[in-house]
MARKE-654823 format. One line per field, with one value per residue: z, x, y of N, C-alpha, C in turn. Coordinates in nm, 4 decimals. Atoms other than C-alpha are relative to their C-alpha. Layout:
nup <- c(Z/...)
neast <- c(X/...)
nnorth <- c(Y/...)
caup <- c(Z/...)
caeast <- c(X/...)
canorth <- c(Y/...)
cup <- c(Z/...)
ceast <- c(X/...)
cnorth <- c(Y/...)
***
This chain:
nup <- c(0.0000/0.0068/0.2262/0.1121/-0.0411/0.0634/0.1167/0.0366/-0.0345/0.1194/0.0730/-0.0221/0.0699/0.1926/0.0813/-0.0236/0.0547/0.1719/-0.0292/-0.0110/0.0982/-0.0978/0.0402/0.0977/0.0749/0.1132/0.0752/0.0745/0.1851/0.0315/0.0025/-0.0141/0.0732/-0.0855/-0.0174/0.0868/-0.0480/0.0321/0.0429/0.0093/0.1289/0.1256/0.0551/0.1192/0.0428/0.1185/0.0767/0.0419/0.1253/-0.0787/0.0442/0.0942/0.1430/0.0549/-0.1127/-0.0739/-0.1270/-0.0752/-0.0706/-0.1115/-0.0275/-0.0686/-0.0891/-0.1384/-0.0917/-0.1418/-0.0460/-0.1470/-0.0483/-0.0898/0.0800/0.0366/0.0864/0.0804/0.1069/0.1172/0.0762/0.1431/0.0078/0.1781/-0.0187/0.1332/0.1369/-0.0963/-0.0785/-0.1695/-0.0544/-0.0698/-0.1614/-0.0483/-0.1371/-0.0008/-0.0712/0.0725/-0.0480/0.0020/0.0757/0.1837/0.1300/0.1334/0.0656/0.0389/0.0642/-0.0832/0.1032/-0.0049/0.0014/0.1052/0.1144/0.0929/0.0338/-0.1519/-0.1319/0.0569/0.1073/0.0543/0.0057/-0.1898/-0.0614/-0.1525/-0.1630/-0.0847/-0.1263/-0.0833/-0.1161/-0.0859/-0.1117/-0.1283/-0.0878/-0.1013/-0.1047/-0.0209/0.1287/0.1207/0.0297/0.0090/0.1279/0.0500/0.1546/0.0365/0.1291/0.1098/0.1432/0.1370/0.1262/0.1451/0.0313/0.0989/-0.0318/0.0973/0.0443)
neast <- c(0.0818/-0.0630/-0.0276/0.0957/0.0335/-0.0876/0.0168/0.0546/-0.0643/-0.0579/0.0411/0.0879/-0.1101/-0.0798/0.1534/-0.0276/-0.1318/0.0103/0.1187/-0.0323/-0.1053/-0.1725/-0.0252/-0.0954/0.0368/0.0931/0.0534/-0.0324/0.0287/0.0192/-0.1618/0.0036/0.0666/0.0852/0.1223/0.1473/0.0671/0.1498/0.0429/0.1419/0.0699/-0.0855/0.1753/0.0034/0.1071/-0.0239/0.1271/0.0786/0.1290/0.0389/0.1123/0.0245/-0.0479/-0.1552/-0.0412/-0.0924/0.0130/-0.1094/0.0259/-0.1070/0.0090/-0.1352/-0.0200/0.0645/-0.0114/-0.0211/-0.1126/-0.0539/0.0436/0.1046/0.0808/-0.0021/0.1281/-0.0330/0.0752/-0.0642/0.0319/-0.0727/0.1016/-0.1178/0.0269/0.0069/0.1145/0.1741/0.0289/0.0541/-0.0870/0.0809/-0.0094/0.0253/-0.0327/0.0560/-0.0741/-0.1289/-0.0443/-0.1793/-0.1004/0.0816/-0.0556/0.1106/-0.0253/0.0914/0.0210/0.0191/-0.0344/0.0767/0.0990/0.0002/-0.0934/-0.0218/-0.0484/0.0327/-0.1125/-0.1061/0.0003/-0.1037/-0.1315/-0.0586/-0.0196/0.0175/-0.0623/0.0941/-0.0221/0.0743/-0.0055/0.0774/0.0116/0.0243/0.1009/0.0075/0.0173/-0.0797/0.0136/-0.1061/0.0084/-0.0899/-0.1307/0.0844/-0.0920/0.0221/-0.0277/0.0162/0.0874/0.0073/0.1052/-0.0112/0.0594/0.1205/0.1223/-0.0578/0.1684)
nnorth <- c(-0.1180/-0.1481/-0.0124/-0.0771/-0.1830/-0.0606/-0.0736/-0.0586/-0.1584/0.0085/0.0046/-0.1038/-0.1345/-0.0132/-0.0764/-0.1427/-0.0601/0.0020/-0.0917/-0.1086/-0.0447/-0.0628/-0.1506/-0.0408/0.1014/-0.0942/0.1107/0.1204/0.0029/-0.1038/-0.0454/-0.1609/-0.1009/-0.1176/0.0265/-0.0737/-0.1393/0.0150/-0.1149/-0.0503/-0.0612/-0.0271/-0.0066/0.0025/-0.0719/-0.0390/-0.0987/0.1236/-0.1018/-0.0538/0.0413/-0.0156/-0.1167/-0.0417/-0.0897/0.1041/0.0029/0.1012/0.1126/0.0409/0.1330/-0.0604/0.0801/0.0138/0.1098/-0.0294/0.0515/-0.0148/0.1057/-0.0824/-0.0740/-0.1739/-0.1042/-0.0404/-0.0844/-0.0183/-0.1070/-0.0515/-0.1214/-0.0363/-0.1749/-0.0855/0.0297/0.0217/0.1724/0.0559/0.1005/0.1861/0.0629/0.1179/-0.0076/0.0932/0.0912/0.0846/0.0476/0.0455/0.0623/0.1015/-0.1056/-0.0355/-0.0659/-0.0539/-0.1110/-0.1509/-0.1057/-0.1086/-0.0286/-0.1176/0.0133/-0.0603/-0.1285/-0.1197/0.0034/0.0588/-0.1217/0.0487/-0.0075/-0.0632/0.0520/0.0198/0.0886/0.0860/0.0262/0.1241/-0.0217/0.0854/-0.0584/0.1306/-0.1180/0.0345/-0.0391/-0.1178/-0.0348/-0.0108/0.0733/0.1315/0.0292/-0.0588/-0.0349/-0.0825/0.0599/-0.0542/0.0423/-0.1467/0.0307/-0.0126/-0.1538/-0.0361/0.1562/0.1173/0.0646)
caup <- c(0.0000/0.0563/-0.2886/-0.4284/-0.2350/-0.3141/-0.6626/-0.7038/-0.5121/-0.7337/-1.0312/-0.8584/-0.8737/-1.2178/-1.3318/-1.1354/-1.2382/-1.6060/-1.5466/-1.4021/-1.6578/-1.5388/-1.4795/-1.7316/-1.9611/-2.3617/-2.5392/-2.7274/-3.1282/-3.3460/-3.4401/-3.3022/-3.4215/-3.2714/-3.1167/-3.3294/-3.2930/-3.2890/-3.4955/-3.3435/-3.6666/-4.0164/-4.3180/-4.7166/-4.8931/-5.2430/-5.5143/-5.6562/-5.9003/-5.6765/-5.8868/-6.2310/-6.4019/-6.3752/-6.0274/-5.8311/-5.4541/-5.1711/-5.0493/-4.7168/-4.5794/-4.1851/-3.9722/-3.5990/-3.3049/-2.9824/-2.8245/-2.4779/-2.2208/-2.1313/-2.2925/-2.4895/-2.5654/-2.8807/-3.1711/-3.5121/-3.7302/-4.1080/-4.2301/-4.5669/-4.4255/-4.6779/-4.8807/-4.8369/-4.7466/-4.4551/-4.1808/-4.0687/-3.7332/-3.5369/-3.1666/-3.0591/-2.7554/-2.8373/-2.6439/-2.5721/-2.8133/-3.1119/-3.4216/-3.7217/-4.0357/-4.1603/-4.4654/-4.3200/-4.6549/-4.6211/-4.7364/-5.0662/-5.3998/-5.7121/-5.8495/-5.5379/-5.2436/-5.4119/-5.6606/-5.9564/-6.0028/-5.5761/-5.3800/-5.0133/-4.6820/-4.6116/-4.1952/-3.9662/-3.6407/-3.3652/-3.0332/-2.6966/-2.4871/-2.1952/-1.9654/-2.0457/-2.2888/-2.5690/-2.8582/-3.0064/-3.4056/-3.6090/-4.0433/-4.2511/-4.6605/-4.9552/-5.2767/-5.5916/-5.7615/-6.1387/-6.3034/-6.5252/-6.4721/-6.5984/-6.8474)
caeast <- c(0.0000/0.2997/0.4269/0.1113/0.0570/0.4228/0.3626/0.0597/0.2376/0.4852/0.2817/0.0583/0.3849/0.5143/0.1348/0.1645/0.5347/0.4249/0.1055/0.2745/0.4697/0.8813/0.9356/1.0082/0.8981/0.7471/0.5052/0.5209/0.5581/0.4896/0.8510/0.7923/0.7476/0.5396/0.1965/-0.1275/-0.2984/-0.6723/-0.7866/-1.1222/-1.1931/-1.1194/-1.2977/-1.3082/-1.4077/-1.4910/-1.7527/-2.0412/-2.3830/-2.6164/-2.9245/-3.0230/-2.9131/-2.5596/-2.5317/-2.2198/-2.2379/-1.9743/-1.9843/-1.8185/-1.7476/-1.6101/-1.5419/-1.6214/-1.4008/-1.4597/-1.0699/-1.1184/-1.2399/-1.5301/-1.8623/-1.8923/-2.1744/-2.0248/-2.0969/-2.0167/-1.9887/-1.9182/-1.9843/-1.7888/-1.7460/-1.8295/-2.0674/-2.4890/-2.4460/-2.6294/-2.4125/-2.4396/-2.4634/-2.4984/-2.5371/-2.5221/-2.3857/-2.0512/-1.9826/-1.6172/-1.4089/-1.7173/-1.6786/-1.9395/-1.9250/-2.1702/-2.2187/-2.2426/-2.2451/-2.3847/-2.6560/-2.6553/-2.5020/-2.3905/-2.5706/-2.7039/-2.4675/-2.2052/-1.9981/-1.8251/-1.4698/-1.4310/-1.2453/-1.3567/-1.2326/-1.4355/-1.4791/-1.5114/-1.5319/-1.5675/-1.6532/-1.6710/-2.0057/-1.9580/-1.7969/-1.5308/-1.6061/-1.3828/-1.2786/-1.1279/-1.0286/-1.0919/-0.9945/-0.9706/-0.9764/-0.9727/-1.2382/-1.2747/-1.5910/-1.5509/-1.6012/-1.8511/-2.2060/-2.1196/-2.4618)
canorth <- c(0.0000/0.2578/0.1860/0.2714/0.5969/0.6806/0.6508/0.8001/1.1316/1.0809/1.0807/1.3867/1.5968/1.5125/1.6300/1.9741/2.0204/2.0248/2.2031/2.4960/2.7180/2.8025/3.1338/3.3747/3.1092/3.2484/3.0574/2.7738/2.7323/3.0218/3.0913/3.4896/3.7750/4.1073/3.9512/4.0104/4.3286/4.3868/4.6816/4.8495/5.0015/4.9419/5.0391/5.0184/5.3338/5.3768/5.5135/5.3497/5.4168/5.5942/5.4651/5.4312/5.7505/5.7661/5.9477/5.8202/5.7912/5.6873/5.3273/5.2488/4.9093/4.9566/4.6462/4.6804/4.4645/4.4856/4.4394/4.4200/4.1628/4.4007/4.4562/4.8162/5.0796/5.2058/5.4539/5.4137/5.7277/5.8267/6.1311/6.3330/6.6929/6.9715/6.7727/6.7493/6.4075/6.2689/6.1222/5.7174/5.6523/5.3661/5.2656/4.9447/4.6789/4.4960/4.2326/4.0837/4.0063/3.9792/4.2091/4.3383/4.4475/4.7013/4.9167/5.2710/5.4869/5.8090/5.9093/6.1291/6.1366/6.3310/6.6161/6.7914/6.6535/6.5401/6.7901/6.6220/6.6247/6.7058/6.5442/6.4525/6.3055/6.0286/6.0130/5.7101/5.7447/5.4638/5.5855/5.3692/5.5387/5.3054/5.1451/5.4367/5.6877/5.7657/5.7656/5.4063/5.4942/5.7286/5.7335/5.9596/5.8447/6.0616/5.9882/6.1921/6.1853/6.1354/6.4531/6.3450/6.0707/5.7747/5.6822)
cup <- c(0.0000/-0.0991/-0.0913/0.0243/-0.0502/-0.1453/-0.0649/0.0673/-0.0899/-0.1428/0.0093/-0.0017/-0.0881/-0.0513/0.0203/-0.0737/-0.1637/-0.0283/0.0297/-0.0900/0.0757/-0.0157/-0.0793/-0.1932/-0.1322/0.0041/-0.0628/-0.1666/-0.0667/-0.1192/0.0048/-0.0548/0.1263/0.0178/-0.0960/0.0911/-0.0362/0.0188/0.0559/-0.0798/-0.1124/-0.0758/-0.1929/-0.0482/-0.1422/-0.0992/-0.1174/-0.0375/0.1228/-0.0655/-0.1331/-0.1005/0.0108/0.1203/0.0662/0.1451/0.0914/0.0926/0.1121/0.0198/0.1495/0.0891/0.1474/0.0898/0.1291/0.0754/0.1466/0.0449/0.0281/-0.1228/-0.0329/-0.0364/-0.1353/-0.1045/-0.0912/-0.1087/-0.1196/0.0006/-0.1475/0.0489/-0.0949/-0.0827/0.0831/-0.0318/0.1439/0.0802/0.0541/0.1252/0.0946/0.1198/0.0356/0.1655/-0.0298/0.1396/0.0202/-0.0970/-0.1665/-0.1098/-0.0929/-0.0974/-0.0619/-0.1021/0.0023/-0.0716/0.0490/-0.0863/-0.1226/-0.1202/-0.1355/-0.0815/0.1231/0.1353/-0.0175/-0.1300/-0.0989/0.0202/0.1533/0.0516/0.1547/0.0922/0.0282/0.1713/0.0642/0.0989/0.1396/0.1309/0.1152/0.1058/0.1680/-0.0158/-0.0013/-0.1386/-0.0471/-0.1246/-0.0860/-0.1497/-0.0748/-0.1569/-0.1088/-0.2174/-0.0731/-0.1231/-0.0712/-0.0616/-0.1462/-0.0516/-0.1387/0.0205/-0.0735/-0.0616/-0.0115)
ceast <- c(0.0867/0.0347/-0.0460/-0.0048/0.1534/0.0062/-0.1333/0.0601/0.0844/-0.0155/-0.0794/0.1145/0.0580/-0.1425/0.0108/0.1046/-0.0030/-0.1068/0.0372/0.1215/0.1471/-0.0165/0.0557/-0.0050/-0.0685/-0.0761/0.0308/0.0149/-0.0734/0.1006/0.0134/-0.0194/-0.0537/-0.1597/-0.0963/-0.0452/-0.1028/-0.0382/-0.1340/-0.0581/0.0673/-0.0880/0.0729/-0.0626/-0.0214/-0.1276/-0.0874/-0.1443/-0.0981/-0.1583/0.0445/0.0262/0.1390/0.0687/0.1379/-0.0388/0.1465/-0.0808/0.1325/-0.0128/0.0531/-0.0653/-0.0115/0.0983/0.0316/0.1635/0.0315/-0.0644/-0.1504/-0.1000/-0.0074/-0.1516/0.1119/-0.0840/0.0399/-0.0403/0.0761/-0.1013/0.1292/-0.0139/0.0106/-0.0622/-0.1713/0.0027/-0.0437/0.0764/-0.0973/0.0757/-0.0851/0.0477/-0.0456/0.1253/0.1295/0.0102/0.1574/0.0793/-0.0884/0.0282/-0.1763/0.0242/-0.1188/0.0442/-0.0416/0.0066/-0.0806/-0.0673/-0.0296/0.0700/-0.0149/-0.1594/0.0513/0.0766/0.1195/0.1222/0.1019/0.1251/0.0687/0.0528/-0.0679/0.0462/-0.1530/-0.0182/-0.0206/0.0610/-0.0575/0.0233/-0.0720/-0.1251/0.0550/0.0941/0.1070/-0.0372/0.1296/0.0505/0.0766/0.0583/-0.0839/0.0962/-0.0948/0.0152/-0.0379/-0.0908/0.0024/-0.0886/0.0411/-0.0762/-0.1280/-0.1593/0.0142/-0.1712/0.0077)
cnorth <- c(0.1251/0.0149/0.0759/0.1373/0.0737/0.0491/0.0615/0.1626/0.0446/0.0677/0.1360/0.1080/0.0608/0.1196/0.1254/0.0812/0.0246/0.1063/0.1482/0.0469/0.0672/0.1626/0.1299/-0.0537/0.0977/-0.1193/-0.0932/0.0581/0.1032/0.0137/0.1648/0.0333/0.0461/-0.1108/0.0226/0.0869/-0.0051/0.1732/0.0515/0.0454/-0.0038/-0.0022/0.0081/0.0969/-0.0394/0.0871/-0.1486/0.0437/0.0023/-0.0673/-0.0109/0.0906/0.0504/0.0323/-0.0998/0.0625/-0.0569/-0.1138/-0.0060/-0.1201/0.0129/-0.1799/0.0527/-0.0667/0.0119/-0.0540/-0.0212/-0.1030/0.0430/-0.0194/0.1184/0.0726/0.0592/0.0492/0.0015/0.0752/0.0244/0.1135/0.1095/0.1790/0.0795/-0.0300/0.0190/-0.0957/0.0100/-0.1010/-0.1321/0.0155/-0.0854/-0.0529/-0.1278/-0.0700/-0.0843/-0.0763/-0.0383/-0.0659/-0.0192/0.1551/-0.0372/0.0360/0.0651/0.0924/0.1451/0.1320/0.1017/0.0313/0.1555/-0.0149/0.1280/0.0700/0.1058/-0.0313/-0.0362/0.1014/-0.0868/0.0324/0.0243/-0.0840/0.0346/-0.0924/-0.0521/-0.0171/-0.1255/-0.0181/-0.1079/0.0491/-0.0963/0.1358/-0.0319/-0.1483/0.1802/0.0554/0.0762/-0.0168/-0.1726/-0.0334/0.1082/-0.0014/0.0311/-0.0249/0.1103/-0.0479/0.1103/-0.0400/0.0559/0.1241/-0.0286/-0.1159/-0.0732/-0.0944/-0.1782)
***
């Protein structure tokens, strides 16, 4: 019977001693490099037919990812300063670690909000409401509407 209890102690130390990582210790397999990084906001702009008669419009594309352990209130904003476009905005819960991707174009296009040949700064703006507010990315893209309606 001491045998056994010896080697099951034995056996209950090896298990721990493996279980706990040495100090100082990296990770395993990889072969390095800088960690991955987790973008809160990234986004695709570009231009795109507004309807049927030629008009062009801006299309956005912006990814979403919550990077923290926490749940977020967050606000996600585009908006093309200097044009009569209507800004997108969008208020929603993020949980930990989940991500979205939404189409968030604004809201207007070529004759009347839009001016051929112009360039504009696209905006996109992600903003944390709660538990801390702030905000968490904000970019800034250039487009040029084609100077002429494409029939």
């Amino acid at each position: 019977m001491r045998r056994h209890a010896l080697i099951l102690a034995s056996l209950t130390l090896l298990a721990a001693l493996v279980a706990v990582p040495i100090a100082g210790a990296k990770g395993g397999g990889g072969g390095g490099g800088a960690p991955a990084t987790c973008s809160p906001l990234t986004d695709t702009v570009g231009l795109g037919r507004s309807d049927g008669t030629g008009n062009w419009a801006i299309r956005v594309s912006a990814t979403v990812r919550n990077c923290t352990s926490l749940g977020q209130s967050i606000t996600l904003g585009v908006s093309v300063p200097g044009s009569g476009t209507k800004a997108f905005s969008y208020t929603t819960l993020l949980p930990p670690g989940a991500s979205f991707t939404r189409d968030p174009s604004p809201i207007g296009s070529t004759p009347l909000l839009l001016h051929l040949g112009q360039t504009y700064d696209v905006v996109a703006t992600l903003t944390e409401n709660s538990p801390v507010a702030g905000t968490l990315g904000t970019i800034s893209t250039p487009v040029t509407i084609p100077a002429a309606i494409k029939g």
